[in-house]
Structures are given as structure tokens and as C-alpha cells.
Z-matrix of the N, CA and C atoms (Angstrom, degrees):
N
C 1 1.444
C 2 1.525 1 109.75
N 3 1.563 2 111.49 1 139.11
C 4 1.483 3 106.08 2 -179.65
C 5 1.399 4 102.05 3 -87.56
N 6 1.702 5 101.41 4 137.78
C 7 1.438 6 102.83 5 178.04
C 8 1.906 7 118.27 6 -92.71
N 9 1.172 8 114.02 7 -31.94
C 10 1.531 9 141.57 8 147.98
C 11 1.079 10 128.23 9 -135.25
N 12 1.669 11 105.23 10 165.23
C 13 1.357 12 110.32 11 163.03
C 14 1.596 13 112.58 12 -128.06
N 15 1.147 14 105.41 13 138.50
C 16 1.562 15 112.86 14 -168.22
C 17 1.326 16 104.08 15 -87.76
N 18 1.412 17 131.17 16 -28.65
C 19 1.734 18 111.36 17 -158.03
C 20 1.810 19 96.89 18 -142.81
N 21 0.976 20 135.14 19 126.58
C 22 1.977 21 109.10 20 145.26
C 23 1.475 22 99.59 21 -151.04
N 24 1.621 23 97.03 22 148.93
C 25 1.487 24 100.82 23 -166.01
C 26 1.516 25 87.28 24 -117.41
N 27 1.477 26 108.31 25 157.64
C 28 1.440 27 116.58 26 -168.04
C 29 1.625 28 94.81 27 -148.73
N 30 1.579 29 119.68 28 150.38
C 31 1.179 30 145.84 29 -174.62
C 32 1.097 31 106.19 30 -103.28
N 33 1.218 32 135.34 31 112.99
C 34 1.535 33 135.99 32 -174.14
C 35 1.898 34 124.90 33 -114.88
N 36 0.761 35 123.79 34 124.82
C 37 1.829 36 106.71 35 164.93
C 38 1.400 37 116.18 36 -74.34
N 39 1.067 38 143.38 37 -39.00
C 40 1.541 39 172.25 38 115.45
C 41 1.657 40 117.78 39 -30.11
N 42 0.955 41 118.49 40 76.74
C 43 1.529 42 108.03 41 177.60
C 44 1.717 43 128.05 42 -69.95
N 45 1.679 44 94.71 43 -57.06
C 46 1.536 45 121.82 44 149.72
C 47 1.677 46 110.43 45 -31.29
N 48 1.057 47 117.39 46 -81.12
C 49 1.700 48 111.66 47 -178.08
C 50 1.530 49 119.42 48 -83.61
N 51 1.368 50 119.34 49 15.27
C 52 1.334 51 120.97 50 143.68
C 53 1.055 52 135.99 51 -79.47
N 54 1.927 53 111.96 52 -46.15
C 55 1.805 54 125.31 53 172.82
C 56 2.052 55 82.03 54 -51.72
N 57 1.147 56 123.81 55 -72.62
C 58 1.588 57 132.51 56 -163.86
C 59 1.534 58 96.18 57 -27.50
N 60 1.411 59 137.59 58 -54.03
C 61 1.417 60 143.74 59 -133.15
C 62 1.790 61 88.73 60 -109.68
N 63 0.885 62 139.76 61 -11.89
C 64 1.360 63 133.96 62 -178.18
C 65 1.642 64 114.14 63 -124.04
N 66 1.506 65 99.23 64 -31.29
C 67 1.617 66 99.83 65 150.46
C 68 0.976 67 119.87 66 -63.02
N 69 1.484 68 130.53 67 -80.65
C 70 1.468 69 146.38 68 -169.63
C 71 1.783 70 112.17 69 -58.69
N 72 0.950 71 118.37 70 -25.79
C 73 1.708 72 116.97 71 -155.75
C 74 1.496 73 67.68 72 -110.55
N 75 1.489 74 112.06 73 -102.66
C 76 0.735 75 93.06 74 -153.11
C 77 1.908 76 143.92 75 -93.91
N 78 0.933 77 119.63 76 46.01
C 79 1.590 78 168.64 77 -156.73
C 80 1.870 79 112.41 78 12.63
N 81 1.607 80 90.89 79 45.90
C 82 1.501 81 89.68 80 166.00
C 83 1.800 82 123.99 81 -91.76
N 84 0.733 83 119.15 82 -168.75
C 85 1.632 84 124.89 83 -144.42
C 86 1.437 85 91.06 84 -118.96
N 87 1.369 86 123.76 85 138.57
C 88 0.942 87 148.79 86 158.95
C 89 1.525 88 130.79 87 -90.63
N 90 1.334 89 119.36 88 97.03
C 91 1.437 90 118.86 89 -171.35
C 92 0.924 91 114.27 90 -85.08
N 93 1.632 92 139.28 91 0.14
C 94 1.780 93 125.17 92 -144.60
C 95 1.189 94 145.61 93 123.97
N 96 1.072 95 132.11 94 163.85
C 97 1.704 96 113.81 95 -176.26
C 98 1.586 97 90.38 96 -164.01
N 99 1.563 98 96.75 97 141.22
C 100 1.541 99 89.35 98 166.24
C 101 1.409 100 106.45 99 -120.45
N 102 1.450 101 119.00 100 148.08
C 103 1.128 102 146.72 101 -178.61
C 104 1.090 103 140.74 102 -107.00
N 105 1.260 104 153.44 103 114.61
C 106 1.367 105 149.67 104 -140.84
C 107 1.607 106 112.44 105 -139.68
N 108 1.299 107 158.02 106 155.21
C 109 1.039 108 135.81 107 170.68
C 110 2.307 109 88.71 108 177.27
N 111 1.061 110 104.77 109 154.31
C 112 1.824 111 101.86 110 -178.77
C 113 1.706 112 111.36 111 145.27
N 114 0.993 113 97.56 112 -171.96
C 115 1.763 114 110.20 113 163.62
C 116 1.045 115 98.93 114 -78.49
N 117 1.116 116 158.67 115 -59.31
C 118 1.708 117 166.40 116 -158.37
C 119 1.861 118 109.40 117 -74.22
N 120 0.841 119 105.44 118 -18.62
C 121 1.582 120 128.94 119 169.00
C 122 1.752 121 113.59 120 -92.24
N 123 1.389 122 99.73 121 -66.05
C 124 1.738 123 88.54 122 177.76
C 125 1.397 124 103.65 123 -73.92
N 126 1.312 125 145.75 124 -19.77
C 127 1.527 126 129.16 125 166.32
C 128 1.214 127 109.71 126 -45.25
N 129 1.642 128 110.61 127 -40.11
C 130 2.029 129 109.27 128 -150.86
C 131 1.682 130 97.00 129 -64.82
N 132 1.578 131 95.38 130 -54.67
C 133 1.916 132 110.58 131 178.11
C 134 1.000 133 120.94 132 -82.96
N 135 1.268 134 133.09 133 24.14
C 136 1.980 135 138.01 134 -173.70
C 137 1.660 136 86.19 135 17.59
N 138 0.922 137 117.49 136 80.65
C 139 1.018 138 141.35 137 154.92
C 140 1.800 139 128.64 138 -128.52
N 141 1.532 140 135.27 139 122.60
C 142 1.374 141 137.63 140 176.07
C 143 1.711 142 96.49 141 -79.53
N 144 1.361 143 116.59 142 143.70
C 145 1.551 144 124.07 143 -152.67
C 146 1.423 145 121.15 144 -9.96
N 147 1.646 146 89.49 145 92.83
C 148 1.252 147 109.29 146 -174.72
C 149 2.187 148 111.57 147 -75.42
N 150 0.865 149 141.89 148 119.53
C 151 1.654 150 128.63 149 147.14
C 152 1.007 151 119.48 150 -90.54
N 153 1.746 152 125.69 151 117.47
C 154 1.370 153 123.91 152 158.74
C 155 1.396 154 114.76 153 -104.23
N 156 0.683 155 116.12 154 -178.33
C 157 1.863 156 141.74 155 157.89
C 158 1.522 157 112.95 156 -141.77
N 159 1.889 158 101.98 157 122.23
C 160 1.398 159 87.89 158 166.66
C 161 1.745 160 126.43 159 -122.82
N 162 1.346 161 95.82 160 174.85
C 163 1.764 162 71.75 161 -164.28
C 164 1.431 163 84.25 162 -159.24
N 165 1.997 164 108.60 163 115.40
C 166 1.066 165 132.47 164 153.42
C 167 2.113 166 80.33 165 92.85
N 168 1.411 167 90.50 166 -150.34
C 169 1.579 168 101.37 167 173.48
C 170 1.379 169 106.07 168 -79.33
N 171 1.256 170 155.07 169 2.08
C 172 0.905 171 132.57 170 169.05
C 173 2.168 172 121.46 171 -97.38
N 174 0.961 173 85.03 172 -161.29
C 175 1.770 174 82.94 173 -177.78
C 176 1.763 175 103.00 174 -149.63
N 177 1.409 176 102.64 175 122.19
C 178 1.660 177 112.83 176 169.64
C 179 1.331 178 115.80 177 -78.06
N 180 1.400 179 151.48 178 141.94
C 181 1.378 180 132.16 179 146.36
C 182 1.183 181 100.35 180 -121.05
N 183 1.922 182 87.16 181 122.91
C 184 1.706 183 88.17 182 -179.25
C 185 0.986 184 121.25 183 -117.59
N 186 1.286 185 123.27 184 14.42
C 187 1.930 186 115.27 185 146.21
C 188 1.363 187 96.05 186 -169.79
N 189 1.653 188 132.16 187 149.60
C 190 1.183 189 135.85 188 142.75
C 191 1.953 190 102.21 189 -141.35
């Protein structure tokens, strides 16, 4: 039996009404999000206003 889980990263279209749907429904805890966005950001993704989030070794980009 699992007794916890320490980490899971999830891919979303909806970020806003996902934290809502896993908070509220189903009543897990929300720790955070990190956020990234700058000149130092659109360099990483040759990207012009780039937003990422990253999480673990990988990298999200979630809109430019």
C-alpha cells in the first residue's frame, strides 16, 4: 500500500481550473508553482515573451 507520494508533475491546458479541480474536488494541497518569464527566459527558448514553469529536470512552456 502506498503510504505517500512526494512529487507528480502534470501537463495541463488550464492551470487555474486544474490547481481548483484537485484542490477543491479532490482536496489535495497545493504547494506552489514556479514561474519564470524575462530576457533570461526568452534567451533559454528563443522565444519573444517567453513563460515557463519548470518542474524537476524537465521544462514547461506555457505560453509565448
Amino acid at each position: 500500500m502506498v503510504g505517500r507520494i512526494y512529487h507528480v508533475g502534470l501537463t495541463v491546458s488550464d492551470l487555474e481550473r486544474s490547481i481548483a479541480f484537485y484542490r477543491d474536488v479532490l482536496g489535495l494541497e497545493f504547494q506552489g508553482e514556479i514561474f519564470m518569464e524575462g530576457e533570461e527566459t526568452d534567451k533559454m527558448f528563443r522565444r519573444v515573451n517567453c513563460k515557463a514553469s519548470p518542474s524537476g529536470s524537465r521544462w514547461t512552456v506555457r505560453a509565448f
